[in-house]
C-alpha positions in Angstrom: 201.0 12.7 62.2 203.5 12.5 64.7 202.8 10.8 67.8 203.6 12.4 71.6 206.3 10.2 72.2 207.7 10.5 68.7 208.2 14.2 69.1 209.7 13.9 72.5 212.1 10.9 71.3 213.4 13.6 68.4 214.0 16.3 70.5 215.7 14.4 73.5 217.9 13.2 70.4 219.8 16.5 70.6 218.7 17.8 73.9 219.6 15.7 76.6 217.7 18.6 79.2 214.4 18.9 77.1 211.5 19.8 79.7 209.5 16.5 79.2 206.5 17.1 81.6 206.0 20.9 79.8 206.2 19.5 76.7 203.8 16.7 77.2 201.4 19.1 78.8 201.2 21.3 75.7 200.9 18.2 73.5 197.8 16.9 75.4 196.6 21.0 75.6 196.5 21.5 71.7 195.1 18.6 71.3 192.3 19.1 73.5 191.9 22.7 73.1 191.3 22.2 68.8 189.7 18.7 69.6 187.3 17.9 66.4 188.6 20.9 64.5 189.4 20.1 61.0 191.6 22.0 58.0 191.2 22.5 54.2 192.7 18.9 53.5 190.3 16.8 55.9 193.3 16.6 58.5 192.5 17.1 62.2 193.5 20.6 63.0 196.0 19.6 65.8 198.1 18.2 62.8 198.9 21.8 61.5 200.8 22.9 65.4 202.1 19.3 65.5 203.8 19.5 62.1 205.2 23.0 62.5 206.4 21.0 66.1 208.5 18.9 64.4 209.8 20.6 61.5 211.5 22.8 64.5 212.7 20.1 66.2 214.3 18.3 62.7 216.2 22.1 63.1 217.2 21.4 66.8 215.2 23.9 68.7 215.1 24.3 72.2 211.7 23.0 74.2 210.3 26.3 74.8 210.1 27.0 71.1 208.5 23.9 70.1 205.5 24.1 72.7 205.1 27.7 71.8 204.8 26.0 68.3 202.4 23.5 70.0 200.0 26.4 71.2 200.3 29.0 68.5 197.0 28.5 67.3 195.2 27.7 70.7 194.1 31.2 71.3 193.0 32.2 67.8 191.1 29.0 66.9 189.8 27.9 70.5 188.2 29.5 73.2 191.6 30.0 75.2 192.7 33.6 75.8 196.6 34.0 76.2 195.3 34.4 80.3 194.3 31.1 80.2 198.0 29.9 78.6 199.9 31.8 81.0 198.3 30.1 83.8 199.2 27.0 82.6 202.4 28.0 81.1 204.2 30.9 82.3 204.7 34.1 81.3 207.8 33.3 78.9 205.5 30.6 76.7 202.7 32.9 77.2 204.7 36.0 75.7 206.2 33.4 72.3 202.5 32.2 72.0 200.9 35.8 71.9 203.7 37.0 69.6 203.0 34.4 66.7 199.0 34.7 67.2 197.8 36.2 64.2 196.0 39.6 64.3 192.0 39.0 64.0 190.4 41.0 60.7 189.4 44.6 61.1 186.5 45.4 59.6 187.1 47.6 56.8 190.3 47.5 56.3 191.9 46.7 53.0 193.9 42.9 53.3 197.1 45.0 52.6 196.3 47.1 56.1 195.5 43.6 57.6 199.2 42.4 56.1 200.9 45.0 57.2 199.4 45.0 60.5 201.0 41.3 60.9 203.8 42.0 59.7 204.8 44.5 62.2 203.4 43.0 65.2 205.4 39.9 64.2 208.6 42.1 63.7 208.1 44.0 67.1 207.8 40.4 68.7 210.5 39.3 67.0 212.5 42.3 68.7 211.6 40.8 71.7 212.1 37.2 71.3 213.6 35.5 67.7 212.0 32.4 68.5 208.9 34.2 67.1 210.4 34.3 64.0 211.3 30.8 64.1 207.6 29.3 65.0 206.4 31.7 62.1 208.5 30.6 59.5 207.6 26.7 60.2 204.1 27.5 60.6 204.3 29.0 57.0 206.3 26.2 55.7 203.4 24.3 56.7 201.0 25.8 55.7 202.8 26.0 52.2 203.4 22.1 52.3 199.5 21.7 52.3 198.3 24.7 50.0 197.4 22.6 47.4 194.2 21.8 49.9 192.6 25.6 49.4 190.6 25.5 46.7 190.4 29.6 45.9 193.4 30.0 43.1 193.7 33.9 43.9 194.4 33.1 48.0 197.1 30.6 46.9 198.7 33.0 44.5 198.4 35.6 47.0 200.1 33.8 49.7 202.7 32.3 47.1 203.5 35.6 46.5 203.4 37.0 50.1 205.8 34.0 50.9 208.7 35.0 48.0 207.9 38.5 49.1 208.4 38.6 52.6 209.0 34.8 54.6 211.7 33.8 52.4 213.7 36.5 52.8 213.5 36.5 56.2 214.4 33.2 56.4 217.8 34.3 53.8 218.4 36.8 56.8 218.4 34.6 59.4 220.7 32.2 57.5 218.0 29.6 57.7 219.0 28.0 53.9 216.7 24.6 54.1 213.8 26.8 54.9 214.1 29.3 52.3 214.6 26.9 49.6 211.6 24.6 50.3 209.2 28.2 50.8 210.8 29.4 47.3 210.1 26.2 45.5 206.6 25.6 46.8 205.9 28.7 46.2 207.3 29.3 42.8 205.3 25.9 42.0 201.8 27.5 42.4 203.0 31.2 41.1 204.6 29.5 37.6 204.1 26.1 37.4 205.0 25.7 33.9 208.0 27.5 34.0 208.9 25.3 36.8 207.9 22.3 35.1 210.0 23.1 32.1 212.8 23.3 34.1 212.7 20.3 36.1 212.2 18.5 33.0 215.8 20.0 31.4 217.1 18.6 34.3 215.5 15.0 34.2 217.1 15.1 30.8 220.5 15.8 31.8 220.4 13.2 34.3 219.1 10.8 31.3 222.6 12.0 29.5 224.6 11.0 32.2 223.3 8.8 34.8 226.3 8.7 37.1 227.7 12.2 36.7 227.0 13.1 40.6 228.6 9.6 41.6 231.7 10.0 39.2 232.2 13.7 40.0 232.0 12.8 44.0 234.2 9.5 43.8 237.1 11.9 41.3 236.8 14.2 44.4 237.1 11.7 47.2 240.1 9.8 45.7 241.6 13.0 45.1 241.5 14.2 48.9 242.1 10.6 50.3 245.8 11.2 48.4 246.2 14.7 50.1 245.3 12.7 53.5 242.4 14.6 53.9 239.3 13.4 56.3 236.5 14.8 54.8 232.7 14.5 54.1 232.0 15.2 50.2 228.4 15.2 48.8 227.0 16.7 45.7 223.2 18.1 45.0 221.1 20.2 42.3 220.0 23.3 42.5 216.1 24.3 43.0 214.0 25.3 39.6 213.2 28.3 41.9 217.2 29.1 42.4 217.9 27.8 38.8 215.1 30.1 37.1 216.1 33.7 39.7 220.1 32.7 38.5 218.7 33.3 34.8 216.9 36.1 35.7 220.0 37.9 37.5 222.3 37.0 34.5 220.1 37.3 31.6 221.3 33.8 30.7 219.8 30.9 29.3 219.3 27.5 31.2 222.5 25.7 28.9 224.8 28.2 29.7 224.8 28.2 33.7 227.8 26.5 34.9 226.6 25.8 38.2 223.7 24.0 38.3 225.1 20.8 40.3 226.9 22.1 43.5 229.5 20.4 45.6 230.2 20.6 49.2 233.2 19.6 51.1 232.8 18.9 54.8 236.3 19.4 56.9 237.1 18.9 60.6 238.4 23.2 61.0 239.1 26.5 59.2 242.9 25.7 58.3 241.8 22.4 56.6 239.2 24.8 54.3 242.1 26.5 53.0 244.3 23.1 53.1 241.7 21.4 50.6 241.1 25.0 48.4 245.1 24.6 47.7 244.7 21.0 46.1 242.2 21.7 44.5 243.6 24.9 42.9 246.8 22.7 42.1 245.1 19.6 41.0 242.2 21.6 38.7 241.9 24.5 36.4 240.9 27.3 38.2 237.8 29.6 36.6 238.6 33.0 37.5 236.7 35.2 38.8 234.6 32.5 40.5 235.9 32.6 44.1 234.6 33.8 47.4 235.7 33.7 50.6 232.5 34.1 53.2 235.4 32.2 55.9 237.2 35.8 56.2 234.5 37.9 55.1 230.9 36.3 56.1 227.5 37.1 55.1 225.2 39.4 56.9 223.2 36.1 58.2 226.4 34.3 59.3 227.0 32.2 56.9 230.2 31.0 56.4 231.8 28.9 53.3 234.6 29.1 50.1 233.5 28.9 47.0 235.3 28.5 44.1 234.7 27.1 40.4 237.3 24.6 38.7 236.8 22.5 35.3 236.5 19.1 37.3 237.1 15.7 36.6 235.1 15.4 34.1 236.5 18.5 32.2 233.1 20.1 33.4 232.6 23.1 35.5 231.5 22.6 39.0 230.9 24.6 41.8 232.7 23.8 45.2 231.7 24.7 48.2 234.3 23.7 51.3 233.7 24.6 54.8 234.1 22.9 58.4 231.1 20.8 59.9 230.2 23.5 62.0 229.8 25.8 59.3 227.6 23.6 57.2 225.4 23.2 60.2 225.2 27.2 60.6 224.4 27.2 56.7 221.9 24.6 57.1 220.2 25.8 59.9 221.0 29.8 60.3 220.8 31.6 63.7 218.9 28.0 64.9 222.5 26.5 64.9 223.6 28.9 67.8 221.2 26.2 70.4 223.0 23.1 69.0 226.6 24.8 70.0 225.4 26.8 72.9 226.6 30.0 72.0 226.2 32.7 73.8 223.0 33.9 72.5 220.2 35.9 73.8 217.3 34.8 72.2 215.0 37.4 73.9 217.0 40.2 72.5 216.2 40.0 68.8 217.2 43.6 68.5 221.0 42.5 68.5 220.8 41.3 64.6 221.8 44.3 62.5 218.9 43.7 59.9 216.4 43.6 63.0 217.6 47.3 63.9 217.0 48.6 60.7 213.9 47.8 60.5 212.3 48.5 64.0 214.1 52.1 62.8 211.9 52.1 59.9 208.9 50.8 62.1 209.4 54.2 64.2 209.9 56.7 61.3 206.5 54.9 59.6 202.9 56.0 60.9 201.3 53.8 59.2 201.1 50.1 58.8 201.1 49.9 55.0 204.4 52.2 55.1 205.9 50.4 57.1 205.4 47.4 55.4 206.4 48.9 52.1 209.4 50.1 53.5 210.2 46.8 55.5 210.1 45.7 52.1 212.8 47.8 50.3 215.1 46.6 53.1 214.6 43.0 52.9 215.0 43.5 48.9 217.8 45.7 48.3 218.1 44.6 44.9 214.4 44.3 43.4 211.2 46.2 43.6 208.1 44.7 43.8 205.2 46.9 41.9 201.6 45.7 41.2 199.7 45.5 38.1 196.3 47.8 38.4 194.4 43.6 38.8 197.3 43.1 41.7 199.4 41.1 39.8 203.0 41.5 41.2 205.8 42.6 38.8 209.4 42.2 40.0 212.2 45.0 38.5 215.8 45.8 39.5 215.7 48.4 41.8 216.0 52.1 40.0 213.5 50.6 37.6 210.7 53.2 36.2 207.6 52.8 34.1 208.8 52.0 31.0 210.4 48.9 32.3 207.5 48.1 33.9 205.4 48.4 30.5 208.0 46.4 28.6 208.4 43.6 31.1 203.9 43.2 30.5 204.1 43.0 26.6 206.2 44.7 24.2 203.4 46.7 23.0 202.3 48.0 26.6 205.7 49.5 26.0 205.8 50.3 22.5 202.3 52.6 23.1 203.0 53.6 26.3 201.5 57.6 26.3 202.1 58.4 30.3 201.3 56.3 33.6 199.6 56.7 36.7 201.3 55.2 39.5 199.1 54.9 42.9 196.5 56.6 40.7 198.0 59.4 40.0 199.6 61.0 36.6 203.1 60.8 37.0 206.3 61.6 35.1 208.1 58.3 33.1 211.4 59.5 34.9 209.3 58.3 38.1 211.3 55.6 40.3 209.4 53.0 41.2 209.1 52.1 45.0 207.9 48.4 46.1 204.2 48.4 46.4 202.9 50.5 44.1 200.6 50.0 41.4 201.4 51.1 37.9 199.1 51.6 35.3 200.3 52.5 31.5 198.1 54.9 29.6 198.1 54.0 26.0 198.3 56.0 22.9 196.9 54.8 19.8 200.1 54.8 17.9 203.8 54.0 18.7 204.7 56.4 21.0 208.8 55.9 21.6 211.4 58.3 21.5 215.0 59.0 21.8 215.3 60.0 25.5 213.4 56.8 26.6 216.4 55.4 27.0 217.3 57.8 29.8 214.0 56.1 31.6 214.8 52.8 31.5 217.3 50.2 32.8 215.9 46.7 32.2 217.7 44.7 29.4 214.2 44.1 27.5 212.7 47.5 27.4 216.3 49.1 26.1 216.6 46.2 23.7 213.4 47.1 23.0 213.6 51.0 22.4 216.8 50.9 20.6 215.4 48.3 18.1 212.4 50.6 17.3 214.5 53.5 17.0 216.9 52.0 14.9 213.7 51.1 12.4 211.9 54.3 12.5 215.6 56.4 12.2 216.4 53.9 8.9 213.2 55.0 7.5 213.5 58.7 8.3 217.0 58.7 7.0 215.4 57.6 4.0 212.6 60.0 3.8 215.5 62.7 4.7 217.8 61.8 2.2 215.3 61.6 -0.8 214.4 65.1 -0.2 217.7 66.4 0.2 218.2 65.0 -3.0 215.7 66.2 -4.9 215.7 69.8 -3.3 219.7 69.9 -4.3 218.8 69.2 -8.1 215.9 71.5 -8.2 218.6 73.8 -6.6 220.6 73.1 -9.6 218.2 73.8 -11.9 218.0 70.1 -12.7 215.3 67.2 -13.6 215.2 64.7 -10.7 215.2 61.4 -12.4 214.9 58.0 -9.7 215.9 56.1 -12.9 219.2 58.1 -13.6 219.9 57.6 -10.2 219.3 54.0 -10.0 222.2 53.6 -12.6 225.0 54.9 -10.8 224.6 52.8 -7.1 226.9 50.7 -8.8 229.8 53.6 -8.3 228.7 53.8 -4.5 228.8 49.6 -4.0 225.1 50.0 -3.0 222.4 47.5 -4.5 219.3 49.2 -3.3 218.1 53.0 -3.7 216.7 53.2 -0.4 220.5 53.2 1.2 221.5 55.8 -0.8 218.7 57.9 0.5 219.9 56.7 4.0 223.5 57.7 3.1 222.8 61.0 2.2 220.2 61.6 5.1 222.8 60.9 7.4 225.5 63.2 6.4 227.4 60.1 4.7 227.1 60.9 1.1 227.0 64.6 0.0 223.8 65.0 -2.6 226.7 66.8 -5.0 228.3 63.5 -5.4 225.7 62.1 -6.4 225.1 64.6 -9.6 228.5 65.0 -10.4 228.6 61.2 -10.6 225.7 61.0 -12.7 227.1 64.3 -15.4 230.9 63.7 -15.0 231.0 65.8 -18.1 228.6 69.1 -16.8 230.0 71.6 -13.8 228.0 72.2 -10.8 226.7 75.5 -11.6 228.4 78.4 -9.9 227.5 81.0 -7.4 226.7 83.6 -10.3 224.5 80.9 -12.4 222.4 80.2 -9.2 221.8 83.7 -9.1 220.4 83.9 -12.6 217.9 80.9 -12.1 217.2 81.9 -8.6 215.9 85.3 -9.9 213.9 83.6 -11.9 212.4 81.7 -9.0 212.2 85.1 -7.0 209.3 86.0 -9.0 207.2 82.8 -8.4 208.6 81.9 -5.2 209.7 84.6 -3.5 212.9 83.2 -2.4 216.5 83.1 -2.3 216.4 79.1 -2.3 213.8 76.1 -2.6 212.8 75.6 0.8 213.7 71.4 2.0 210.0 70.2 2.1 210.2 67.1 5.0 207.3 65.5 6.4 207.1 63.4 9.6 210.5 63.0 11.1 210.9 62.4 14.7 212.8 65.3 16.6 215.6 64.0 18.5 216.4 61.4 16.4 216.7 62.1 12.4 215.9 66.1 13.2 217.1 68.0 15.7 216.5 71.9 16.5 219.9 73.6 17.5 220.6 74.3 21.1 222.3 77.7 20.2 219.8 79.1 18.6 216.1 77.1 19.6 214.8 78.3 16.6 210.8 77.6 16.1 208.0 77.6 13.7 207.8 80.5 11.7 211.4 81.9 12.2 213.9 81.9 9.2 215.6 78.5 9.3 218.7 77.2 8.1 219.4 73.3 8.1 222.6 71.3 8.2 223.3 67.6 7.8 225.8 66.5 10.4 227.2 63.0 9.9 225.1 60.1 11.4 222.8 62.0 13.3 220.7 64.0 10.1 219.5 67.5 10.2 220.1 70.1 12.1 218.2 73.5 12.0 219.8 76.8 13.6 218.3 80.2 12.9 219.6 81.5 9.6 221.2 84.4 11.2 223.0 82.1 14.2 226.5 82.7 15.1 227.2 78.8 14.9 226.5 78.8 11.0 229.6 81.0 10.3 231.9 77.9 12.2 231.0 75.5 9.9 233.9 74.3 7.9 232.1 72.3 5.7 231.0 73.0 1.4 227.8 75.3 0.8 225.6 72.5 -0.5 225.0 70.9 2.9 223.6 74.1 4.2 219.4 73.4 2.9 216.7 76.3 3.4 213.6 75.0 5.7 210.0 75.3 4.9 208.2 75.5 8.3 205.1 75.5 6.7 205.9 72.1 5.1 207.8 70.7 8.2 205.6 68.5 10.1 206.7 67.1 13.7 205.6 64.8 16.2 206.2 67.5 18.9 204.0 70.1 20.1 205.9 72.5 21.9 209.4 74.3 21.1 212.0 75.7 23.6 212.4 79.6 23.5 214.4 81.5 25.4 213.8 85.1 26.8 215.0 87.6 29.2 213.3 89.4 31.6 213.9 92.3 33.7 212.0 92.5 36.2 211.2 94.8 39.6 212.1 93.4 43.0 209.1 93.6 44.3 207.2 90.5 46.4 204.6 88.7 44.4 206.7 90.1 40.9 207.3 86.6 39.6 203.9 85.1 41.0 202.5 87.6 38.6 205.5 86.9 36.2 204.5 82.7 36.1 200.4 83.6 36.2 201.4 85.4 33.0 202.9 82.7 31.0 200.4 80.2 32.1 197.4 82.1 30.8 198.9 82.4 27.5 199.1 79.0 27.0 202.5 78.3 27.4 204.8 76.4 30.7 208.5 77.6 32.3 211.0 74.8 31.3 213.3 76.6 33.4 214.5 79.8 35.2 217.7 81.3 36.2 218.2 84.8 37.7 221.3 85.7 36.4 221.8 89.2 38.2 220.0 90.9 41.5 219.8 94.1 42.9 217.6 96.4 45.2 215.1 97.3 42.1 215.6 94.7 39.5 216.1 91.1 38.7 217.4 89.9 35.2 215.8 86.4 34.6 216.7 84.3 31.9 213.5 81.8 31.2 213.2 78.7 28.7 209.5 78.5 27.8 207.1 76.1 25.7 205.7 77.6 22.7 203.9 76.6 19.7 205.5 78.6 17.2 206.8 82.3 16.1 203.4 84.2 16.4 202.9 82.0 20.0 205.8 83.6 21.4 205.3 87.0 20.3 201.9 86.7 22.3 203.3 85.6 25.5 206.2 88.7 25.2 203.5 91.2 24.8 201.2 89.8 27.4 204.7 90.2 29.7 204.8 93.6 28.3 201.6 94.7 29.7 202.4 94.0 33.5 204.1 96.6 35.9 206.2 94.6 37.4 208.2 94.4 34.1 210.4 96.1 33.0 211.8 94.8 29.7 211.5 91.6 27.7 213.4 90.4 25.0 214.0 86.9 23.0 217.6 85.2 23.6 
């Protein structure tokens, strides 16, 4: 524990005009005021305010700060009011002390209403002072230095997670680099310690492969410069596990192939020397392109200011090199902090002058309650992730635009795999749903595999499209297969032929296939026609003719009643190895004509649809459907009618009432002409089947407000 003339001694070291007697006062206060309190780890209590002290004064902070940082926990843990600290410390202390005092617990309310009702108090408080911000983000980094002392595993994890969610990107946006690391890595220690142990032991065994890599790289460097007559500070250092293991995540990469995980920084007396130094460098190593930044011109939102580029060093290894002026690296270091070591001319009472700071108090007067707010405040700080919740409040972290399906792969594969629907916030909601940070997704399972084709238009995460395409793939192999098989056998029964799989087996040879099972694929999807097949099996026999397949197809009349064998398929997925024309949407029970377009499988039109006749293609890929024997994974078919229907107010109230009672849901409605009596509505609605359809057209039939209705 830092002793009172220790602390004074450190921040005299920068601050030649530090208010000594203040200082000492609040020292001696604290003390007093927490006097035999003790924390979590056995410490006095008055070693938790001391700490946070001193971790602001290793950042240079003026005296004010560190005694507000002295008394931040005087009038929440003592019998002080903020009165009491006024008094004794003026209004300015007072007004820092009451904006880092942390909110007592309302009764009632949930702990996210109790976080959120921090979080904005320490935001408006910030607005008025940044050195609120400043104690707040020490007093955490504290607190996180000594979590290991709480013995409750779910209140670590929640305030590990409550640190990566909201401190440390504050922290990023006030350019405060040392602090954001140290609050990522503790906290990515207690929310995935083995994932951080792995990767701290890849790195111990790199080091073990070579020793003096740092040293060698650093000295190459240094001799370098020293001929360019360069004077220059050069010093090398690792990345974090936590900033190793988010680089993976962002680049879907694996630890071997980041380039960058040892990271070299050039110090240089001004801003012409940066560029001086980038220029040998660029001569004297292989530039990697595509690897350079200038934050000198074009700085980040927090300030920071730096090159960076990427050359195959010395070693003939990639590196990463960082070059900027000592003031620059003190800015990085230390953020918005560095402004008191160079006296700029900064305000520190007027937090609303950072751009980020404005945003958000906007946000905090559009929001009317604390948890939207904070969920909002949120999205801001993370532009490029959402943070959603798991229905036991585990946090899941998604690319922005994410929806539920990404959410259900990113749990398990099979979350995803049977995902049947998902509530989010509780209630049912579509899987086209956007996910916003803070809500809590829960995925309804089916009992079997539920995935289709247009998944893929409602998801954007690497693993669940990986995911989706590779089952897809599987399940439109095997329906190719089923597809093909029947096409085959319905063309030699068409034929008037015995369908033998051993005949068949004999020529695969002729097609350079080994297995049966892709020739059924091959014909299923339009690349093999099923004539080639038969023609290569009886070289010597002629297909038969259109006047011999009348002869056996009167024959067939008699028993079948049909012109042609029907194509009996069972269980294909529409979408995928069956689709239903978009010209036509014929359904269940009309009279059905198929056609097998290359690579995507059968299509069915209505026999009598205009399309049919455009089709240059030979008369044995057009196949007669059985709906009776067609079996689908989909309920409902698309039919289109129009309606004419009177101008009248509550006409299409009673119009929609109509539809719904018979069972069936508007896809989608467009008025395509209007006049003082009528409106003619086109209307795409969900049906079962033929005899479905007919029901809802004469239930329309029956109202007075229409006129006329008739199928498209």
């Amino acid at each position: 524990m830092l002793r009172q003339v220790e602390l004074l001694e450190k921040v005299k070291s920068y601050d030649p005009n530090v208010e000594e007697k203040l200082l000492n006062k609040a020292y001696v206060f604290s003390m007093r005021a927490h006097g035999s309190q003790t924390r979590a780890s056995g410490d006095p209590f008055f070693s938790h305010p001391l700490e946070v002290a001193g971790i602001l004064a290793d950042h240079k902070f003026d005296s004010r700060t560190i005694i507000t940082a002295l008394l931040h926990d005087v009038v929440e843990d003592t019998t002080y009011s903020i009165e009491d600290i006024k008094k004794s410390f003026g209004s300015e202390i007072s007004s820092l002390v009451d904006g880092v005092t942390k909110l007592s617990k309302f009764e009632g309310r949930s702990d996210k209403f109790n976080q959120a009702e921090n979080f904005r108090k320490l935001l408006l408080a910030t607005s008025r002072d940044i050195r609120v911000l400043f104690v707040k983000l020490a007093d955490r980094l504290h607190n996180m230095r000594t979590l290991k002392f709480i013995k409750d595993e779910k209140k670590k994890k929640r305030i590990s997670y409550e640190t990566l969610e909201i401190y440390s990107p504050l922290a990023e946006r006030l350019g405060m680099e040392e602090i954001r690391k140290e609050l990522e890595d503790l906290s990515f220690k207690e929310t995935e310690p083995e994932l951080r142990d792995s990767i701290i032991q890849r790195l111990l065994m790199l080091r073990q492969q070579d020793e003096d890599i740092l040293d060698k790289i650093i000295k190459n460097i240094e001799e370098f410069l020293l001929e360019n007559k360069i004077i220059f500070k050069v010093f090398g250092r690792e990345k974090t596990p936590y900033s190793i293991w988010k680089k993976m995540k962002v680049k879907s990469v694996n630890f071997s192939q980041l380039s960058d995980i040892i990271a070299f920084t050039i110090l240089v007396k001004d801003t012409k020397t940066c560029y001086e130094v980038l220029g040998f460098l660029h001569q004297g190593y292989s530039y990697v392109p595509g690897r350079f930044k200038d934050y000198i011109s074009t700085p980040k939102p927090n300030g920071y200011q730096s090159i960076h580029t990427t050359l195959i060093g010395p070693l003939n290894q990639r590196i990463e090199i960082q070059i900027r002026s000592f003031e620059m690296n003190e800015k990085a270091e230390f953020g918005v902090a560095a402004h008191w070591i160079y006296k700029d001319k900064i305000n520190p009472k007027d937090g609303k002058q950072y751009r980020w700071m404005r945003q958000i108090l906007d946000i905090l007067d559009q929001s009317n309650e604390p948890e939207e707010f904070l969920e909002h405040t949120k999205m801001q700080m993370h532009a490029d992730q959402v943070f959603v919740f798991t229905p036991k409040g585990d946090i899941i972290a998604l690319p922005r635009g994410a929806m539920p399906l990404d959410f259900a792969f990113s749990v398990h594969s099979d979350v995803g795999y049977f995902c049947s629907g998902v509530k989010i916030n509780n209630s049912i909601k579509p899987l086209s749903t956007k996910l916003k940070n803070g809500d809590q997704v829960e995925i309804l399972r089916g009992k079997a595999n539920s995935v289709l084709p247009d998944w893929l238009e409602f998801s954007i995460t690497g693993k669940a499209r990986v995911c989706i395409k590779r089952y897809l793939h599987i399940k439109e192999d095997e329906d190719f297969k089923k597809l093909g098989k029947e096409i085959l056998i319905n063309h030699f029964k068409n034929q008037g032929m015995r369908y033998s799989e051993t005949n068949v087996k004999n020529i695969l040879d002729k097609f350079k296939l080994k297995e049966l099972d892709n020739l059924y694929k091959f014909i299923g999807c339009g690349k093999i026609l099923p004539s080639k097949i038969v023609s290569s099996m009886f070289p010597e026999k002629k297909l038969l003719n259109k006047d011999d397949k009348i002869v056996i197809f009167n024959k067939l009349k008699e028993k079948n009643r049909s012109d042609d064998l029907p194509l009996i398929v069972h269980g294909l997925t529409p979408g995928m190895s069956i689709h239903f024309a978009k010209c036509c949407n014929p359904i269940p029970g009309d009279e059905a004509i198929s056609f097998v377009m290359k690579n995507k499988g059968l299509i069915i039109h209505l026999k009598l649809c205009k399309e049919l006749k455009k089709l240059k293609s030979e008369n044995n890929k057009l196949i007669k459907v059985s709906w009776e024997n067609l079996k689908y994974k989909k309920n409902n078919f698309v039919a289109k009618i129009n309606v004419l229907i009177r101008n009248k107010i509550g006409a299409l109230g009673v119009l929609s009432s109509i539809i719904a009672k018979s069972l069936s849901n508007i896809r989608n409605l467009e008025i395509t002409d209007r006049n003082t009596d009528f409106f003619k509505i086109n209307i795409d609605i969900d049906v079962k089947n033929k005899s479905h359809l007919s029901k809802v057209i004469a239930s329309l039939r029956t109202s007075d407000f229409i006129n006329s209705v008739s199928r498209i």
